[in-house]
N, CA, C and O of each residue as an XYZ file, in Angstrom:
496
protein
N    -112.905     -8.803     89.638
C    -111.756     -8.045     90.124
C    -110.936     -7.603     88.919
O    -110.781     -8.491     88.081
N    -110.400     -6.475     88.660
C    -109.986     -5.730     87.714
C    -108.324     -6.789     87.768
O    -107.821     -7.113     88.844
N    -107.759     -7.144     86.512
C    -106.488     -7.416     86.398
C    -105.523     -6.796     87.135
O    -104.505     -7.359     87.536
N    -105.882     -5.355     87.377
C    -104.537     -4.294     88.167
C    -104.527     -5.432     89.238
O    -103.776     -6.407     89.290
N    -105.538     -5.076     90.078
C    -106.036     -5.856     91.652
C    -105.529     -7.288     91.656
O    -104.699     -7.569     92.521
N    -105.877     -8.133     90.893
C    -105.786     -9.001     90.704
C    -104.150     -9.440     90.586
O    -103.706    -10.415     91.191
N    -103.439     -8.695     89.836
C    -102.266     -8.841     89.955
C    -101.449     -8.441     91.731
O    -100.637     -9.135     92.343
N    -101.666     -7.961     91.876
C    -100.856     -7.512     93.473
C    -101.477     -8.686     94.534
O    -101.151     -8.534     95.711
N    -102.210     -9.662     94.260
C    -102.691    -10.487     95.369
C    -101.400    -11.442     95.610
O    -100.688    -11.992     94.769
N    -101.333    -11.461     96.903
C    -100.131    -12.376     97.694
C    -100.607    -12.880     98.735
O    -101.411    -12.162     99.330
N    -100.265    -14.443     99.418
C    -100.177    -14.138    101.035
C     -98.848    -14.376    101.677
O     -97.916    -14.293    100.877
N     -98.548    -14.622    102.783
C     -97.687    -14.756    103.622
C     -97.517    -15.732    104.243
O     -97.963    -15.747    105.390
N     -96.730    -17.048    103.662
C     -96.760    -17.816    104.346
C     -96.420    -18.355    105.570
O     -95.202    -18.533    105.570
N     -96.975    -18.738    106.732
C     -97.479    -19.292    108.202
C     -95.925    -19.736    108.561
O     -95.870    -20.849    108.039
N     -95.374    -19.630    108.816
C     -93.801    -19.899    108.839
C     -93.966    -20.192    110.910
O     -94.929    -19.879    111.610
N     -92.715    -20.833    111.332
C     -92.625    -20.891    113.099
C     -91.297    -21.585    112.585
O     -90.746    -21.783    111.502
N     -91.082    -21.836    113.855
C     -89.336    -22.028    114.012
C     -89.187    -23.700    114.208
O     -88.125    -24.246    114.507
N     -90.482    -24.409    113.978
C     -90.029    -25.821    113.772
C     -89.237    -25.867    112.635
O     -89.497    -25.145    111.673
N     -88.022    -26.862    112.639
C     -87.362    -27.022    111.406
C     -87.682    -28.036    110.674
O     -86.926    -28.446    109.793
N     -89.211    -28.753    111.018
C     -89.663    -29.345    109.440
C     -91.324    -28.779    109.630
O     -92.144    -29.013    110.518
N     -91.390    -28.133    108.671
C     -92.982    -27.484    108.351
C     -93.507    -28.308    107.638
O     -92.631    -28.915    107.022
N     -94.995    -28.823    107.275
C     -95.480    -29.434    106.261
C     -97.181    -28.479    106.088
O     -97.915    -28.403    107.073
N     -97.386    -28.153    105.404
C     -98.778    -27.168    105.577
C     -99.508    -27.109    103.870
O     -98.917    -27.269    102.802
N    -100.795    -26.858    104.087
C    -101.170    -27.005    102.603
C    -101.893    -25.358    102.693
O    -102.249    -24.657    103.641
N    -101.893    -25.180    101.225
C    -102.353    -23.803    101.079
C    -103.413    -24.095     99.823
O    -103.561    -25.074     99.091
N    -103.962    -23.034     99.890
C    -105.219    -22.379     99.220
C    -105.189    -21.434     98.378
O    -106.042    -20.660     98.812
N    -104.580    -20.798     97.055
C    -104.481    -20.068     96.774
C    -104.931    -20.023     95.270
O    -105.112    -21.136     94.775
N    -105.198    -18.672     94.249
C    -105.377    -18.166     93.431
C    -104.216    -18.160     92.679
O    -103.479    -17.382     93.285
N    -103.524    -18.651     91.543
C    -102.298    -17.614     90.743
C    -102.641    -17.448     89.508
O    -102.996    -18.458     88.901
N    -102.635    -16.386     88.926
C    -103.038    -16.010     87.556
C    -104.204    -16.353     87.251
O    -104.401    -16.605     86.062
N    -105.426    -16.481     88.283
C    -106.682    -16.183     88.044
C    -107.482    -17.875     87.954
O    -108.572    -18.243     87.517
N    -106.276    -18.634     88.626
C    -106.919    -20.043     88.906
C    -106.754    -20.634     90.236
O    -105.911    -20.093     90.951
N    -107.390    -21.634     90.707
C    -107.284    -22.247     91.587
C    -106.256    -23.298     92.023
O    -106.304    -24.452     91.595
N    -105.157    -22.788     93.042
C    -104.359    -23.839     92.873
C    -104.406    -23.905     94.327
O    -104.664    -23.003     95.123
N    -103.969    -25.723     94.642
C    -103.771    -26.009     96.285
C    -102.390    -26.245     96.564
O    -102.055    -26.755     95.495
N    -101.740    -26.231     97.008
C    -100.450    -26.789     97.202
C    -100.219    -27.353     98.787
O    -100.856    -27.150     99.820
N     -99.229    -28.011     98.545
C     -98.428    -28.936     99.797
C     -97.034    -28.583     99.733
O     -96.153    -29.072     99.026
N     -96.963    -27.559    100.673
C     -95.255    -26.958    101.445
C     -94.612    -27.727    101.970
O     -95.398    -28.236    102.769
N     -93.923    -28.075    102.057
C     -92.506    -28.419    103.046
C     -91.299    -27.531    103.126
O     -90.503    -27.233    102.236
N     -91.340    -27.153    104.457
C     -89.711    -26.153    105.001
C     -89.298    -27.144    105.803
O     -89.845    -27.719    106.744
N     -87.921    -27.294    105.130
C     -87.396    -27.731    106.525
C     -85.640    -27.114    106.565
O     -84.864    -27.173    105.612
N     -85.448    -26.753    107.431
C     -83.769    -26.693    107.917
C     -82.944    -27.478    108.096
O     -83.128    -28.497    108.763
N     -81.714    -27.130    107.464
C     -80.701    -27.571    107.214
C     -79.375    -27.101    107.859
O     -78.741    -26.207    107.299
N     -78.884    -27.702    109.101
C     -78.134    -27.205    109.964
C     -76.604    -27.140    109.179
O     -75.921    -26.248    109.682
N     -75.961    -27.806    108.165
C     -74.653    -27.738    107.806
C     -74.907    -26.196    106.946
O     -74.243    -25.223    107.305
N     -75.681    -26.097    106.063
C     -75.509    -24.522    105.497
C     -75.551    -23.797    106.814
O     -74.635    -23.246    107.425
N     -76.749    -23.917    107.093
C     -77.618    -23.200    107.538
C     -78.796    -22.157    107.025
O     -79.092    -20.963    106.970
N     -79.228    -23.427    106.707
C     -79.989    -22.638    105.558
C     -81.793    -23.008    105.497
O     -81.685    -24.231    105.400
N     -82.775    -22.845    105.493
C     -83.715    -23.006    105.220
C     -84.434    -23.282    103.480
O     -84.432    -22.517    102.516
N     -84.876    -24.381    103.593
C     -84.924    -24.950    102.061
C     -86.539    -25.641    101.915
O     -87.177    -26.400    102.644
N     -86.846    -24.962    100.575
C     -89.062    -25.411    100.160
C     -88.850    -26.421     99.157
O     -87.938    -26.525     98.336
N     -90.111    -27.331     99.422
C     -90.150    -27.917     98.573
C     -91.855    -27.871     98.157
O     -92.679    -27.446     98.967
N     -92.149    -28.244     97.127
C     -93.458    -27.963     96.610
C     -94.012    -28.882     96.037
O     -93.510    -29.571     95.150
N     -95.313    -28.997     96.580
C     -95.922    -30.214     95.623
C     -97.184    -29.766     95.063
O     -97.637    -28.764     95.616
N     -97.822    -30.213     94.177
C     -99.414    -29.754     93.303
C    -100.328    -30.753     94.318
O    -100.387    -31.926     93.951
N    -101.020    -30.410     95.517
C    -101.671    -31.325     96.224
C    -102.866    -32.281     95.873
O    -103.098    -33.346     96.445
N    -103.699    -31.647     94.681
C    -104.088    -32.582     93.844
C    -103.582    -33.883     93.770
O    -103.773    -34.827     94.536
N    -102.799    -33.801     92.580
C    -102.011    -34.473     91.952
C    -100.725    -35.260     92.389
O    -100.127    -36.099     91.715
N    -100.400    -34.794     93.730
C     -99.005    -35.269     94.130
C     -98.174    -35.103     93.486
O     -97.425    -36.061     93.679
N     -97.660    -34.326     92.617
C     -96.691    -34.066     91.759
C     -95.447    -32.589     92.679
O     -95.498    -31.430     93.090
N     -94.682    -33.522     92.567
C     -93.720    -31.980     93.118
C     -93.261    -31.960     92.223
O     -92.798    -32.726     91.378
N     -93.502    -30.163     92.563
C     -92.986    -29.343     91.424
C     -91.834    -28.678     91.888
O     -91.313    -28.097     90.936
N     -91.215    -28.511     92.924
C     -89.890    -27.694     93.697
C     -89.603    -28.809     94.562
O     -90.341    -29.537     95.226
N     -87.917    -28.755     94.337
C     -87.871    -29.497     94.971
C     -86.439    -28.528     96.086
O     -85.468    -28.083     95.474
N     -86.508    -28.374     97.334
C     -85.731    -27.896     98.930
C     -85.191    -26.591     97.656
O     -84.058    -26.856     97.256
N     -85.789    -25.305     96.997
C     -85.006    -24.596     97.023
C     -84.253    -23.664     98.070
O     -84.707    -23.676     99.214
N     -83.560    -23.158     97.903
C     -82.386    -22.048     99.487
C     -83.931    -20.894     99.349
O     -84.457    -20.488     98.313
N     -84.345    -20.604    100.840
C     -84.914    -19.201    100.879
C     -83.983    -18.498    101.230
O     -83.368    -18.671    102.282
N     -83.721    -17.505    100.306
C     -82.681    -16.277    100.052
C     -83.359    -14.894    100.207
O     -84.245    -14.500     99.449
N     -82.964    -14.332    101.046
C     -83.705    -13.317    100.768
C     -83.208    -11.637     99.673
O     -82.159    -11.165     99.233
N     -84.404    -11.326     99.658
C     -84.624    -10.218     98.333
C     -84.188     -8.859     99.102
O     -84.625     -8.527    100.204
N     -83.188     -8.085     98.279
C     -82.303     -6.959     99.338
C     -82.380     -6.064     98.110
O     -81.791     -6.414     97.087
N     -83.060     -4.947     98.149
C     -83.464     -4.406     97.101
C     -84.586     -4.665     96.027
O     -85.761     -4.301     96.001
N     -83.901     -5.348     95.227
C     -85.203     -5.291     93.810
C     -85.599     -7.216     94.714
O     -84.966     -7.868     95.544
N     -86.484     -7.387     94.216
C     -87.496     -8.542     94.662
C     -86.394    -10.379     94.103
O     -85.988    -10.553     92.954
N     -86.297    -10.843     94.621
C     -85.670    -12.094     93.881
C     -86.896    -13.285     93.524
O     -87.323    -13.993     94.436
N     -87.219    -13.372     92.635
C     -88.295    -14.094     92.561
C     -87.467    -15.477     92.636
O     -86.507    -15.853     91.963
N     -88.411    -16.319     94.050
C     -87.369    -17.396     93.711
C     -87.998    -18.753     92.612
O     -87.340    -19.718     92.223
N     -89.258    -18.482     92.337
C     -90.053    -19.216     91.592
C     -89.768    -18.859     89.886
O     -90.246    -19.406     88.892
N     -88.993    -17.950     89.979
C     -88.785    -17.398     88.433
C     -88.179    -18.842     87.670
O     -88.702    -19.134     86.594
N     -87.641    -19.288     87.936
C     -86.847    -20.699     86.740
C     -88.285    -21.825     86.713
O     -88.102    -22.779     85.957
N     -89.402    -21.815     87.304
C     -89.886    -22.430     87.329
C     -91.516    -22.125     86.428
O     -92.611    -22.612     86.709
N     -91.165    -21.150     85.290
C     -92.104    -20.968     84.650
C     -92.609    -21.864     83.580
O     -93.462    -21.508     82.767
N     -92.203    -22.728     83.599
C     -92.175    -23.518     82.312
C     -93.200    -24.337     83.136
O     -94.008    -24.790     82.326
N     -93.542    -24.753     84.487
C     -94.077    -25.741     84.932
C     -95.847    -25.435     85.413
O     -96.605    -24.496     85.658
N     -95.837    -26.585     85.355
C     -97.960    -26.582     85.249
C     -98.337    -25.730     83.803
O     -98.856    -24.616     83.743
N     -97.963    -26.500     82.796
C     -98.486    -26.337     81.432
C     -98.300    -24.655     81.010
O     -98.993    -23.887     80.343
N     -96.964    -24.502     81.775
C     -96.469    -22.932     81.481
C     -97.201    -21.959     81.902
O     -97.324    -20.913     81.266
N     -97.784    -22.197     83.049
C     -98.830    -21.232     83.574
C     -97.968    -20.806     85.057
O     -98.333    -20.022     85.934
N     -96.765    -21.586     84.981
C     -96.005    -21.310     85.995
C     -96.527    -21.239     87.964
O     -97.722    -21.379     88.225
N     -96.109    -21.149     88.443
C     -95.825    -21.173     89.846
C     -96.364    -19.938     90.613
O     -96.964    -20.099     91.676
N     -96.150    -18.665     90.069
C     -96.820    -17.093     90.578
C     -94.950    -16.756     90.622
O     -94.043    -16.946     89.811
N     -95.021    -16.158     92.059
C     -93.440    -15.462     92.252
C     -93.781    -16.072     94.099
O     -94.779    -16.129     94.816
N     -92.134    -16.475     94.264
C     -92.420    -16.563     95.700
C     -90.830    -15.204     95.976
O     -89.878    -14.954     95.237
N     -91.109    -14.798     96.961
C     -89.901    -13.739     97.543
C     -90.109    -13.897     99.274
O     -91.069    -14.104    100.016
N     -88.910    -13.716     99.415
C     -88.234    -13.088    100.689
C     -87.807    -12.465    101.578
O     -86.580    -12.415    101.668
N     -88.766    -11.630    102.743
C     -88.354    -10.308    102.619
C     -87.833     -9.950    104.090
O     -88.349    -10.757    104.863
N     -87.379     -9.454    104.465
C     -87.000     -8.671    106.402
C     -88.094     -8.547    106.844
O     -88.858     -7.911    106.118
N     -88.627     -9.031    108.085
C     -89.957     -8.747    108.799
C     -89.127     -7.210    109.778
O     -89.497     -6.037    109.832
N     -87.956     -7.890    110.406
C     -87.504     -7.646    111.369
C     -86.421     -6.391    110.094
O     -86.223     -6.520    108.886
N     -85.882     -5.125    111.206
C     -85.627     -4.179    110.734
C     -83.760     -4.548    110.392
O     -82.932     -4.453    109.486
N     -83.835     -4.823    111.252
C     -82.205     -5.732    111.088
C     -81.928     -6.846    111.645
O     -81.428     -6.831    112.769
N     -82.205     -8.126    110.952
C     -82.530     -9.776    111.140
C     -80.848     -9.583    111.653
O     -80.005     -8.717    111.416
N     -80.842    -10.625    112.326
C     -79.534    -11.462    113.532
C     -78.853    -11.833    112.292
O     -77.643    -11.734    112.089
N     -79.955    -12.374    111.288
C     -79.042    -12.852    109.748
C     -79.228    -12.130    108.582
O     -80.104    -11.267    108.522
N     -78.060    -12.543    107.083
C     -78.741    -12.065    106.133
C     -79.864    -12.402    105.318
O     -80.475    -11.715    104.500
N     -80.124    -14.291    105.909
C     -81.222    -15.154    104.885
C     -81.319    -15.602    106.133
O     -80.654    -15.254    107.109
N     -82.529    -16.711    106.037
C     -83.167    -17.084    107.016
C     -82.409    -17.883    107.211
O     -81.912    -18.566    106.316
N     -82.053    -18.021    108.835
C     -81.311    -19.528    109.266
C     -81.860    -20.076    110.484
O     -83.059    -19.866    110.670
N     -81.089    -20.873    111.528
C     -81.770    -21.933    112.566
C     -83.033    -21.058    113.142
O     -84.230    -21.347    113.163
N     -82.433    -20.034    113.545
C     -83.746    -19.646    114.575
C     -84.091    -17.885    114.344
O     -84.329    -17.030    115.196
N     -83.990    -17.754    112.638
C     -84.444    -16.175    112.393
C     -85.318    -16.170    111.425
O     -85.619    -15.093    110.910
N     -85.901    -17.374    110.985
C     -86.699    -17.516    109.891
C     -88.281    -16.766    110.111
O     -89.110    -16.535    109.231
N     -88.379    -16.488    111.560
C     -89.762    -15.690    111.571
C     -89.371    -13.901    111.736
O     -90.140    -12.968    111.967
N     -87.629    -13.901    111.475
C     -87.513    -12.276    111.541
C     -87.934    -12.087    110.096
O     -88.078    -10.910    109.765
N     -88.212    -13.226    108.952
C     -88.340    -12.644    107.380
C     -90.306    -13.292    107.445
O     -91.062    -13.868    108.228
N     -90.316    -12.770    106.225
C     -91.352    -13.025    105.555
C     -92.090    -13.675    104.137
O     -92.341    -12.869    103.241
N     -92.231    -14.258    104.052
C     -91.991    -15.264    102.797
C     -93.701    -15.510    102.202
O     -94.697    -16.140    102.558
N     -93.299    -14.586    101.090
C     -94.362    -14.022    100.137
C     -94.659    -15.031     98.916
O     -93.725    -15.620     98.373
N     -96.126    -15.225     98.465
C     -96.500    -15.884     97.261
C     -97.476    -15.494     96.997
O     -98.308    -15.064     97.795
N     -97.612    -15.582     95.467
C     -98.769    -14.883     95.020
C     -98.527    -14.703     93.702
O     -97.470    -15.177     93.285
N     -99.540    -13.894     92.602
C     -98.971    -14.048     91.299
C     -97.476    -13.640     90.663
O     -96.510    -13.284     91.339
N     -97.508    -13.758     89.381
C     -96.387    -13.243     89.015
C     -96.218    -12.021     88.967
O     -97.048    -11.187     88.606
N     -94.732    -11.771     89.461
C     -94.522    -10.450     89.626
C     -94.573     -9.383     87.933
O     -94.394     -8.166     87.965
């Protein structure tokens, strides 16, 4: 697969309106094999929806409940501070985006987290 291609690969992570998710993924970033172990869970005093990340291998979390915020205009990578981690090969980019044309909210909260869409994949 040509680097261009290779760069634009993302998926979409499986999101529902339980407020504790636990799910493992399968994915590619920067042209390696990585597995990971998600956790979403909600947080009723913000109201806020918050990831945490682990290297499923290894058991090592690497994120720990960041805010999913979502990206309103240019992309917010929320994985960006986290380049330094897995031997600086970093994390990919995770973002946030409106599924829904005008969400009930501005970021995901108790029960609009499936109006967004919550993207991972390499670095942007």
């Amino acid at each position: 697969m040509p680097d261009s291609a290779r760069a634009s690969l993302y998926l979409i992570l499986p999101v529902t309106d339980d407020p504790r998710q636990v799910f493992t993924l399968d994915l590619t970033l920067e042209g390696e094999p990585f597995q990971a172990r998600i956790e979403l869970r909600y947080f009723p005093a913000p109201d806020q929806w918050m990831l945490s990340l682990w290297d499923h291998a290894s058991g090592e979390l690497l994120v720990r409940q960041i805010p999913l915020i979502c990206s309103l205009g240019e992309v917010n990578d929320l994985f960006a501070p986290f380049a330094h981690l897995r031997d600086s090969r970093g994390l990919g980019s995770l973002w946030v985006m409106r599924a829904a044309e005008s969400p009930e909210t501005p970021d995901p909260a108790e029960s609009t987290l499936k109006q967004f869409r919550v993207f991972w994949g390499n670095a942007l």
